[in-house]
C-alpha positions, 0 to 999 in steps of 0.5 A, spaced: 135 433 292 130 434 288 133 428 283 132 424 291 125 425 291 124 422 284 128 417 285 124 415 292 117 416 289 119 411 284 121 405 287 117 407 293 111 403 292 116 397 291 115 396 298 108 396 299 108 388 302 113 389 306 111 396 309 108 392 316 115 390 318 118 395 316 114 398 323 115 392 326 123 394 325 121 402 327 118 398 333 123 395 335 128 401 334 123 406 338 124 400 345 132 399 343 133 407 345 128 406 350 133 401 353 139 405 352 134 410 356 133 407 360 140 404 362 143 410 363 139 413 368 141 406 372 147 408 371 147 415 374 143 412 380 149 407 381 154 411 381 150 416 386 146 410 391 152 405 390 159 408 387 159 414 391 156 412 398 159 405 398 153 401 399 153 395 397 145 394 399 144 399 394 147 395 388 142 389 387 136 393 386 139 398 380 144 393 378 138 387 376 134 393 374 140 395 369 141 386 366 133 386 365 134 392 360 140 390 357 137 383 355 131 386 353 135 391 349 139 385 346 133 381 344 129 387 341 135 389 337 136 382 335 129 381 332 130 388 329 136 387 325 134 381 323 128 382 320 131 390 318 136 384 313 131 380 311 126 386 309 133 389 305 133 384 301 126 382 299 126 389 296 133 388 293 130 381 290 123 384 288 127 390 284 131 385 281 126 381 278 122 387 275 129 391 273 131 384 269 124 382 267 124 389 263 130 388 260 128 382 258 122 385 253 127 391 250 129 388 243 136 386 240 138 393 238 138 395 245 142 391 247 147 392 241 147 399 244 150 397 251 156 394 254 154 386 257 158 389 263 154 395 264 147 392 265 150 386 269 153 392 274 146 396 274 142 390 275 147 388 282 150 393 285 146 399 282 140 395 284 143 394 292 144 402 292 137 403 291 136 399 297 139 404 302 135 409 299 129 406 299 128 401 304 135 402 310 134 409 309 127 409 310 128 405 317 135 408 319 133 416 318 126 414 322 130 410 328 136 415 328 130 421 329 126 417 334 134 416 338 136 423 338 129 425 340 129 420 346 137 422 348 136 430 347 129 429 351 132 425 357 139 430 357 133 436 357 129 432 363 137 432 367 140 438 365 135 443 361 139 449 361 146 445 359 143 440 353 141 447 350 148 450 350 150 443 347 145 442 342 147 449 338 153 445 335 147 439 333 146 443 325 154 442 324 153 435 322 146 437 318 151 442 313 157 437 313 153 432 309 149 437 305 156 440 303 159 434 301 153 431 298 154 435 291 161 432 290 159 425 293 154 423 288 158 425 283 163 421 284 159 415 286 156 415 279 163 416 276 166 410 280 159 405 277 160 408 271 167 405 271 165 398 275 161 397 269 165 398 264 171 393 267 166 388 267 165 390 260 172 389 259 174 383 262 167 380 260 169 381 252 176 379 253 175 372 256 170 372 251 174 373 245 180 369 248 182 366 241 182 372 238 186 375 243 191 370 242 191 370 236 193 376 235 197 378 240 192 382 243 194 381 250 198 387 252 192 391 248 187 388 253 191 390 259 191 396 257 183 397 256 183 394 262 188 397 266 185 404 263 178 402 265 180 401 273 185 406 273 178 411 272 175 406 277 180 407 282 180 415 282 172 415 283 174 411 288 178 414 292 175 421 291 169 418 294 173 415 300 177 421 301 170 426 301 167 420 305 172 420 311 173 428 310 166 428 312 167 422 318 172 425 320 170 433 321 164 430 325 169 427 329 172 434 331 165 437 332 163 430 337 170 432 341 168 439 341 161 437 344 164 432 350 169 437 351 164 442 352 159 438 356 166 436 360 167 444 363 161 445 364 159 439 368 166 441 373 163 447 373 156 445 376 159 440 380 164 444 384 158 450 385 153 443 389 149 444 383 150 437 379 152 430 382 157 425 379 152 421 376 148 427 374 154 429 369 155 421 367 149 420 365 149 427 362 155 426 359 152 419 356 146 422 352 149 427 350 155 421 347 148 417 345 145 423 342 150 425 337 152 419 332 144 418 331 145 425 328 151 425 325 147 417 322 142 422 320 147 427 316 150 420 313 143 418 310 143 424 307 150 422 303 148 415 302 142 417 299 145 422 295 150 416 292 145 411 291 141 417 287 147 416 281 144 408 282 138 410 281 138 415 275 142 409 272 135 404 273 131 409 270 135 408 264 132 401 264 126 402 266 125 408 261 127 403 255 121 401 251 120 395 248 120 395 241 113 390 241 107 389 247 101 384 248 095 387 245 090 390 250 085 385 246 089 379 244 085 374 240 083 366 244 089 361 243 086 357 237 089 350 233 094 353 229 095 351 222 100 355 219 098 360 215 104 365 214 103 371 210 106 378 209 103 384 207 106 389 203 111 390 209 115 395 211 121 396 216 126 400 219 130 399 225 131 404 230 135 409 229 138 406 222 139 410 216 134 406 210 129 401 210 131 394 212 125 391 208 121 395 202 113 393 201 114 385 201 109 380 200 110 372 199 105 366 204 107 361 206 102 355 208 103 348 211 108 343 209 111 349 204 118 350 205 120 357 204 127 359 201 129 366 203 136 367 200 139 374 197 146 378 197 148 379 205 145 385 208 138 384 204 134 384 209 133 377 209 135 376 217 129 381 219 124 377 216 125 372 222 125 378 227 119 380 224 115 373 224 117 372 231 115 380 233 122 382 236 119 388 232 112 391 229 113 393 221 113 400 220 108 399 214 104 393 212 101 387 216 103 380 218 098 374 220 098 367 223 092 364 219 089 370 217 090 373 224 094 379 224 100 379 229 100 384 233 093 381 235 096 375 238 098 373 244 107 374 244 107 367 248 102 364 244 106 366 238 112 363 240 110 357 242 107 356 235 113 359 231 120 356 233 126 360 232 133 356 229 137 362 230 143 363 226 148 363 232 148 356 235 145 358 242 148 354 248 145 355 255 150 353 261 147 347 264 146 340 262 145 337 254 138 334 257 136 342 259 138 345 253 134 341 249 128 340 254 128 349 254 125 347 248 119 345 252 119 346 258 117 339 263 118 336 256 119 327 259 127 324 258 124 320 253 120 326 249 127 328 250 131 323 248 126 321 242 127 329 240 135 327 240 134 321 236 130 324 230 136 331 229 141 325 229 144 327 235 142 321 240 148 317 239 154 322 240 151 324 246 150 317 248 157 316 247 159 321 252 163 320 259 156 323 262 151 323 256 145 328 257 147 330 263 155 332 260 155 340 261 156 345 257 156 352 256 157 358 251 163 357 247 164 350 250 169 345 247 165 339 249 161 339 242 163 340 235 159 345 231 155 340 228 153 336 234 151 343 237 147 344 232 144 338 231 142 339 240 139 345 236 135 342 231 132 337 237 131 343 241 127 346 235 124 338 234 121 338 241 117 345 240 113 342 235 111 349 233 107 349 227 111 354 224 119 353 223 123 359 221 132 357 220 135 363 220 142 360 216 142 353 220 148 352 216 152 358 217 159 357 220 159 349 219 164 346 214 162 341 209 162 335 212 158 338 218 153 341 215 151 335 211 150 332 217 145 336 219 141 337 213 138 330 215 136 332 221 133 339 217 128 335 212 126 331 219 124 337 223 121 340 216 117 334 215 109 337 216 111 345 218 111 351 215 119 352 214 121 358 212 129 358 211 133 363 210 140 362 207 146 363 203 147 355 202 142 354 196 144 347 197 137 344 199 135 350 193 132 343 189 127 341 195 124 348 196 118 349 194 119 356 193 124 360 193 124 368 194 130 372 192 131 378 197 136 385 195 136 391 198 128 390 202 126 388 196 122 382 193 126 381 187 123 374 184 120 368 187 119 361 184 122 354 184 130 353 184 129 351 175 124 357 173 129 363 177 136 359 175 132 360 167 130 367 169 133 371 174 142 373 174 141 375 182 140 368 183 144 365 178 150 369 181 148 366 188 147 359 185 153 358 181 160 356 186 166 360 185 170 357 179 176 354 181 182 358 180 186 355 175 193 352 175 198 357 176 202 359 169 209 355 169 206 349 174 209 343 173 204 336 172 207 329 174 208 327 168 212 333 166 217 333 172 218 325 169 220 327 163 224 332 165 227 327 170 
């Protein structure tokens, strides 16, 4: 139990706002067993002044008093149950939002390491769990204790000696759970663990469909699934056999208890030393006294499998991020758009060699920087660099001067526009993915925003224009036209500073020409530091940094690195043409012989 109580003492303090109604939902507990108290002992006078005398006289009075505490009961137990779902909930929403806001600050590399499916299962079903431990287990093991308090107290005010006698098999409950409690959590975590995992696993291959299509991979991807839920399904029944193992143990033990009540009570009666209403109501507490203790027992299984949930959380919750704000950030200020890298080392976690080695290259406004190099040259993690997903290990990069862990990361991203290599895509509007630019961004500034990245008039072609829907791998657009929504997303930003990170990749010629257009527009005036394979707009750039194995190899415009440097000439010059094949026939050859 001890993992229990960590787990507890962590997520605890998430229910600081709504600990008040969380006395207000024992409050209402406390009143509902007093009404069911109170009830019972109606019940007993019934059957004792009414059912047994046959007096009619001697109904009305206990009868009203009985109606008046059952609907005192049910509006109590209403209001209870009501705000016990809505402060179950708000706990859920709360934990939800900081798990997630976490995550969302852990760097690429973390989410590189872990299946899209299982976070996606930690952030709902693990989170849910975490609910019953921290806030229903709270008010069921605190209203289940009141209940049996009250139920045992009023069975010791009838019969003292007989609610004894019965309580002995009271801790049978208690050791059932905790014997089964072990072997509960295990599976517990086991079947979550799988449930991730099957989401993972539809999750790849509904993303990856053309591939499985392609290549014939339908049977392969049943299989992975089929292989994932089959391990779902043996956590599953394990804990659903151990849980009614549980159920039905205490069952017996229930029986057993009633039953003994039963002989006791004909005992007593046949000796004149109990009435019929007596044992009744007796009976009834005792009835009403054990599933309160057997909730108790079934608290402690639900806390021990909401602990494997928990475990799963504080993984999440124990992942650094790779980047923090600094403790005494630098005032915003009018960024220009100095960029300079200072002898810039990196290395990504984890990985077995430096990404980048020394580094130094400044890049001022209106200056377009070209980043090329062979792949894997470290030219991509310039970019994450410069919008600080990550710190260098070595080496400093600065803003107009100031250095970047001394600002603010929102700031910097705000003044420093991302045009990642991956065409990002949110599932909503065209008008909202190009308005997440800025956010509260005008139609018209959205709009003048589509027209300067050539994108205005295909979209204003479309059945529903800016208000068409798309999504992540949506056929809707062209890879060109997705880009272009890019560009204006990045054109709406107006950051001072611009970094593309292979703005052509993935895009044929004709697209990529369409493109480069609305590239020099959003170029115009920013510091643009791109970084390609596509030496194309090479000519424009005013300086072009050659990048192999981390290292700066040269740097100068496209004329002075293709007359000193082979690397670059090696990634200038296009691949020759393969030459005609030996034997192949010209027209001309094919007349002649004709």
């Amino acid at each position: 139990m001890r993992e229990a109580r960590e787990a507890f003492r962590r997520f605890w303090p998430l229910t600081r706002g709504d600990r008040r109604w969380m006395l207000v939902i024992i409050a209402c507990v406390v009143v509902s067993a007093l009404a069911e108290t109170a009830s019972i002992l109606l019940f007993a006078e019934l059957t004792d002044n009414a059912l047994e005398a046959g007096s009619l006289s001697a109904f009305w009075g206990p009868a009203g008093a009985w109606l008046g505490v059952a609907v005192l009961g049910a509006l109590v137990g209403y209001l209870g149950n009501s705000l016990a779902t809505w402060t179950a909930e708000r706990f859920v929403l709360r934990l939800r939002a900081g798990v997630f806001g976490h995550v969302q600050d852990l760097p690429p590399h973390f989410f590189q390491r872990h299946r899209q499916g299982d976070l996606v299962e930690r952030l709902t079903g693990d989170v849910e769990a975490i609910e019953q431990m921290v806030v229903s287990g709270v008010v069921g093991t605190v209203s289940a204790a009141f209940s049996a308090v009250f139920y045992a107290a009023a069975a010791l005010y009838l019969r003292w000696d007989l609610a004894l006698a019965t309580f002995v098999l009271a801790p049978l409950f208690l050791l059932a759970a905790r014997r089964f409690s072990g072997r509960i959590k295990q599976a517990s975590q086991d079947e979550r663990v799988a449930d991730g995992a099957i989401t993972s696993v539809v999750e790849e291959s509904l993303g990856n469909i053309v591939l499985t299509q392609a290549y014939n991979r339908r049977r392969d991807e049943e299989r992975r699934l089929d292989k994932e839920a089959r391990a779902w399904m043996r956590a599953s029944v394990r804990g659903a056999r151990l849980s009614e193992m549980y159920e039905q143990f205490v069952e017996v033990v229930e029986t057993l208890c009633v039953l003994a009540v039963i002989g006791l009570g004909v005992w007593e009666i046949s000796a004149d030393r109990m009435s019929l209403g007596d044992l009744l109501a007796f009976a009834a507490f005792i009835g009403y006294l054990y599933p309160p203790v057997r909730d108790l027992g079934q608290l402690g299984l639900t806390v021990t499998a909401a602990t494997a949930g928990a475990e799963r959380i504080g993984e999440l919750l124990e992942a650094e991020p790779a980047v923090r704000d600094p403790e005494n950030p630098v005032a915003p200020w009018p960024v220009r758009g100095w960029v300079a890298f200072h002898d810039v080392t990196f290395r990504y976690p984890g990985a077995a060699k430096d990404s980048t080695r020394g580094l130094t290259f400044t890049a001022g406004p209106g200056e377009l920087l070209l980043v090329t190099g062979p792949s894997g040259a470290g030219k991509s993690t310039l970019a994450k660099l410069l919008t600080r997903f990550y710190d260098p290990a070595i080496g400093v990069i600065s803003l107009d001067g100031v250095p970047l862990t001394d600002v603010p990361l929102e700031f910097l991203r705000d003044n420093v526009a991302l045009l990642p290599q991956q065409t990002l895509v949110l599932n909503g509007t065209i008008r909202e993915n190009i308005g997440c630019g800025r956010p509260g961004a005008t139609d018209r500034e959205i709009e003048r925003a589509a027209r300067s990245a050539a994108a205005h008039d295909f979209i204003a072609a479309l059945p529903e224009g800016y208000d068409t829907l798309i999504a992540p791998g949506t056929a809707a657009l062209s890879g060109g036209q997705l880009q272009r929504v890019a560009i204006a997303r990045a054109m709406l930003r107006e950051a001072p500073v611009l970094v593309l990170d292979e703005p052509t990749a993935g895009l044929d010629s004709v697209a990529a020409r369409q493109v480069v257009q609305p590239l020099r527009r959003l170029m115009s005036g920013r510091t643009t530091i791109m970084i390609t394979h596509d030496l194309s707009l090479a000519p424009d750039a005013d300086r072009v940094l050659v990048v192999d194995d981390g290292r700066l190899l040269d740097a100068g415009t496209h004329d002075e690195l293709m007359a000193r440097c082979p690397a670059y000439v090696r990634l200038a010059t296009p691949w020759p043409t393969a030459p005609e094949p030996v034997g192949a026939l010209s027209d001309d050859t094919l007349t002649l012989r004709r």
